[in-house]
N, C-alpha and C positions, 0 to 999 in steps of 0.2 A: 828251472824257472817256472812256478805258479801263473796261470796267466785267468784272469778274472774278468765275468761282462761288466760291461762298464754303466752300472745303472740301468736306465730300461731301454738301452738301445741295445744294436747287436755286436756291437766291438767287442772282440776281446784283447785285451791287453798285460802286458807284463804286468805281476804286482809292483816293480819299481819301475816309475818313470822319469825318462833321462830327461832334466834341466838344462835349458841350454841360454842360460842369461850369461854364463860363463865363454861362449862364444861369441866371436866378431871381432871387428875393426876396434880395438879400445879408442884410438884418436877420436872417434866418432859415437862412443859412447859413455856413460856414465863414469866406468868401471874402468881402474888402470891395471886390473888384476886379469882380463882376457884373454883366451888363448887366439892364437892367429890362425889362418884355416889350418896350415899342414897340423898344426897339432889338435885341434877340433875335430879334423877327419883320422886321428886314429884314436879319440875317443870316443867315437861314435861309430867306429869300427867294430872296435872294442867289445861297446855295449853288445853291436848285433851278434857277435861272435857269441856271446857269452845268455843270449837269450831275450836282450831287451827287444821289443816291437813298438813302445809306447814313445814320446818323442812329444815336448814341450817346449816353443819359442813363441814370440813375439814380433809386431811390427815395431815395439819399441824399445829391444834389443837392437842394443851397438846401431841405430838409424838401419835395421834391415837385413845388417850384415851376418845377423845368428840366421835368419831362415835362408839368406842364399849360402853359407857355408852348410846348412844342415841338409837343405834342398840337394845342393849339389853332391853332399858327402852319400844320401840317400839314392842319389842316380846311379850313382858309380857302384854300391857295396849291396845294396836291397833289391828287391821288386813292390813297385810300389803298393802293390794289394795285400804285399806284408805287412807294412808297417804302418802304427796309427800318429797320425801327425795331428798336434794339436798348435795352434797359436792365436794371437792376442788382437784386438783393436782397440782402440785410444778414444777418448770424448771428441766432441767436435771442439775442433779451435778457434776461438776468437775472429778470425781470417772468415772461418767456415760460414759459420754463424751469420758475421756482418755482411756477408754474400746470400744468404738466404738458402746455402747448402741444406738439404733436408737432413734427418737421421736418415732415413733410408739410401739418398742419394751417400752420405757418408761413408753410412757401412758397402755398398757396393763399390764405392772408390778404392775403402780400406783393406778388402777382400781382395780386390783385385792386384793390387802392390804387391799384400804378400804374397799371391798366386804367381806374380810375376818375379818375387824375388826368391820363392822355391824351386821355380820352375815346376809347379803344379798346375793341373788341369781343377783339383779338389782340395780339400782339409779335411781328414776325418772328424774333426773337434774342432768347432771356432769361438770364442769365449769373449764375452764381453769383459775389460779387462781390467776397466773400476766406474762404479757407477757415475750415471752423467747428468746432474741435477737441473743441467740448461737444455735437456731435448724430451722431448714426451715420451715417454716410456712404449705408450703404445705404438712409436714412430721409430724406435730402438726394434722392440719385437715386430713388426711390420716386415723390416729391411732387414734382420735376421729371417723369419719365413720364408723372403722375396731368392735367397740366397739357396738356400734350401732347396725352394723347390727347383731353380734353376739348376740345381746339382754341384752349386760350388763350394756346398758346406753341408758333410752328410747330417751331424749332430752338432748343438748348440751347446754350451757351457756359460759359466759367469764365475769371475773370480772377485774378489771385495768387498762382498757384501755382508748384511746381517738378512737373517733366517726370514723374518717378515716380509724384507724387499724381495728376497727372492720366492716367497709362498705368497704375495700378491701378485708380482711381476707372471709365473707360473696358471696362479687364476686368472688373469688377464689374459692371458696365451689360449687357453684351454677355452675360456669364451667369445673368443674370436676363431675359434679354429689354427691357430697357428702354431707351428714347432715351439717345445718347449724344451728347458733347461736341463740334462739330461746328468749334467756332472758341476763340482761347484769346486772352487780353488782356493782355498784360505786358510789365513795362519796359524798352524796346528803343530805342538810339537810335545814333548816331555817339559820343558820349561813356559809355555806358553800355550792351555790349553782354555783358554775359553771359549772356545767352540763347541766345547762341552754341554754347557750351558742350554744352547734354543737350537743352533744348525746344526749338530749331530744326531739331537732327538728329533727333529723335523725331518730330516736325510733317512732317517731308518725309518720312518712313518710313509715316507712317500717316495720310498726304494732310489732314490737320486745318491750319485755319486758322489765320494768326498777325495777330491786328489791334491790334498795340501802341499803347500810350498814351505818352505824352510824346516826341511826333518830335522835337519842335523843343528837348525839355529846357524849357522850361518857359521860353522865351524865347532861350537861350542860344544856342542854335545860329542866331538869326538876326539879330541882331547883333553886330558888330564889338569884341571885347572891350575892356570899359573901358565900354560904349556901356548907361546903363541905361535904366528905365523902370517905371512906376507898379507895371506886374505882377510884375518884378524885383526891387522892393522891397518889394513885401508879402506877396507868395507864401512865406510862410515853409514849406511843405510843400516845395516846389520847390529853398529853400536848405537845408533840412533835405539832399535825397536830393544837391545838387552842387558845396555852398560848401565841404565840405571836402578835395575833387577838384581844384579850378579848377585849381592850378597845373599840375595833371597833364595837364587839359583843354585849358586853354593853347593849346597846339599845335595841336590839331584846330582848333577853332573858327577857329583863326588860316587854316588850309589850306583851311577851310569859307570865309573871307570872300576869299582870294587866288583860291581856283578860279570862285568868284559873281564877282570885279572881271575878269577874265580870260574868263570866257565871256558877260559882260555880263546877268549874272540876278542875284536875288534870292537871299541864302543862304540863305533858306527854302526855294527853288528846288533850290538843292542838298543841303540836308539830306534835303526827302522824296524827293528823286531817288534818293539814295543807298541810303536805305529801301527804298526799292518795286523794288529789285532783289533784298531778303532776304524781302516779306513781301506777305500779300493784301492790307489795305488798312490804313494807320496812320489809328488815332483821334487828329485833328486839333482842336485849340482851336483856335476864330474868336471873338473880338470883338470885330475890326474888317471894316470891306468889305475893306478891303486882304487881311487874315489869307486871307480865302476866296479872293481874284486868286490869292493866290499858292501856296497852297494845289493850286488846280487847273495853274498854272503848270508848278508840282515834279511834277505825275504825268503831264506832257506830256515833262519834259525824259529826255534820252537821254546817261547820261556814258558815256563811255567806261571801260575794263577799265584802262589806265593810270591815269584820275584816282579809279576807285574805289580803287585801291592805295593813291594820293598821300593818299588820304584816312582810308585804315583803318591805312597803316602805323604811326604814332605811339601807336595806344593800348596801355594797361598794363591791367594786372586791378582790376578795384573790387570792393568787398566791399559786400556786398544790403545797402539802404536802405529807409527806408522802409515800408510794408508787408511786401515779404518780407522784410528783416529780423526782424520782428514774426512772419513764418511759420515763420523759421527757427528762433525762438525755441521758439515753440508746437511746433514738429514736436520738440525736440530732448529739451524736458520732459516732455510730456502725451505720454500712450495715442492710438494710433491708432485710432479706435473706426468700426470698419468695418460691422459689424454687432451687433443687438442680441444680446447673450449672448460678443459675439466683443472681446476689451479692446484687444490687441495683435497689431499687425502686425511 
């Protein structure tokens, strides 16, 4: 296993990092495809066994229930100053809001849950988890710093954003003296590369990390089109952001399963290989032992400058899905509300 700093802090980390939306209570979450802990903790076992240190959840996985299976699997099988844990906080809610809860007091509430549902002291990575167009930006970064210094979040992250939010947000940080964004989470794959575009060339300008989510597309890129499966068919967030693409995708996938029969690997193999030539470490879903083999597989493998072409040549432009479409939304109507007193950017 390759293990890479993580942007400009001092973590280092496995090149692949283990996903864990795939764990928890499913009755209590989105997802009816979940593993339950016994089987969470021997993929996460798994992982350690095999070299991962790097570790991705959420407070809004399964209501909790992925960082106390990951928390607890982490007690039992790791040492904590091994391994790098990263998870997620949520906007203020409506509740929050009409009580007059701050951002700051929020993210300290937020923090604290998941401290309490790892059974952590810390986080090495805390990520803001989609931008919040109802709280003041500088009241978001504030109550990130305040966390920070207190020692319960060594490094800061943002995942769902576009390039500009996060190279303003960052200026804003920098001129108040507060911790800044040190790694960035977003939708990055072989079939779904418009990151390409502004927050890749911005990432490599100002050394910040790219740890995308959905390598594999959400199954797609690692099987043989036509070829389905339980999480293929229920994963409707998944068909939401790629069932209206497929034919476009087609292609790739089809060059993703010829270059795997041809170099005798796994397309999973080729999918993250692909990846881990644009980025520091993709957040990876496992919910099989297999998921994990080949997982660390792809960050072994080496393509060549030819089959990366063969690979990228076919794609067209997609238009944002998903949550950032849902940002794009929010950025297009609402006030940029940067600081208190301050409406628009």
């Amino acid at each position: 296993m390759e293990y890479r700093k993580l942007g400009p802090s001092d973590l280092m980390v496995s090149s692949v990092c283990m996903g864990c939306m795939g764990f928890g209570d499913g009755a209590r979450g989105q997802h009816s495809w979940t593993l339950d802990e016994e089987h969470s903790r021997e993929i996460i076992k798994k992982g350690l066994e095999l070299g991962i240190n790097f570790f991705d959840t959420a407070i809004a996985y399964q209501s909790g229930t992925s960082e106390q299976y990951l928390g607890r699997a982490l007690k039992d099988f790791a040492k904590r100053d091994q391994v790098v844990v990263a998870t997620k906080f949520l906007p203020r809610t409506n509740e929050e809001i009409e009580a007059g809860i701050s951002g700051q007091e929020h993210i300290k509430r937020m923090l604290d849950k998941s401290l309490e549902n790892l059974g952590m002291d810390y986080v090495d990575l805390y990520i803001y988890h989609m931008w919040d167009y109802r709280t003041p930006v500088y009241d978001i970064l504030d109550g990130l710093n305040q966390v920070v210094k207190a020692g319960k979040a060594r490094y800061i992250g943002i995942s769902n954003c576009f390039a500009w939010q996060l190279a303003k947000a960052n200026a804003l940080a920098q001129a108040e003296g507060f911790a800044t964004f040190v790694s960035v989470q977003g939708h990055y794959n072989l079939i779904f590369r418009e990151e390409e575009r502004e927050m890749a060339p911005y990432c490599r300008e100002e050394g910040i990390a790219m740890t995308p989510y959905s390598p594999l597309a959400g199954g797609r890129l690692s099987r043989v089109p036509g070829q389905s499966t339980k999480r293929l068919c229920e994963d409707d967030y998944a068909k939401l952001k790629y069932d209206s693409t497929a034919s476009q995708d087609y292609e790739i996938i089809s060059r993703v399963a010829q270059l795997a029969e041809k170099r005798e690997v796994s397309m999973t193999e080729i999918a993250l290989a692909w990846l881990l030539t644009k980025v520091a470490a993709p957040v990876t879903g496992m919910t099989k032992l297999s998921h994990v083999e080949g997982a660390v597989k792809g960050a072994e493998l080496i393509l060549e400058d030819r089959e990366i072409a063969y690979l990228e040549e076919p794609y067209v432009p997609h238009r944002l899905v998903g949550v950032m479409a849902q940002n794009a939304e929010g950025s297009s109507q609402k006030d940029h509300v940067w600081s208190a007193g301050e409406q628009k950017i």
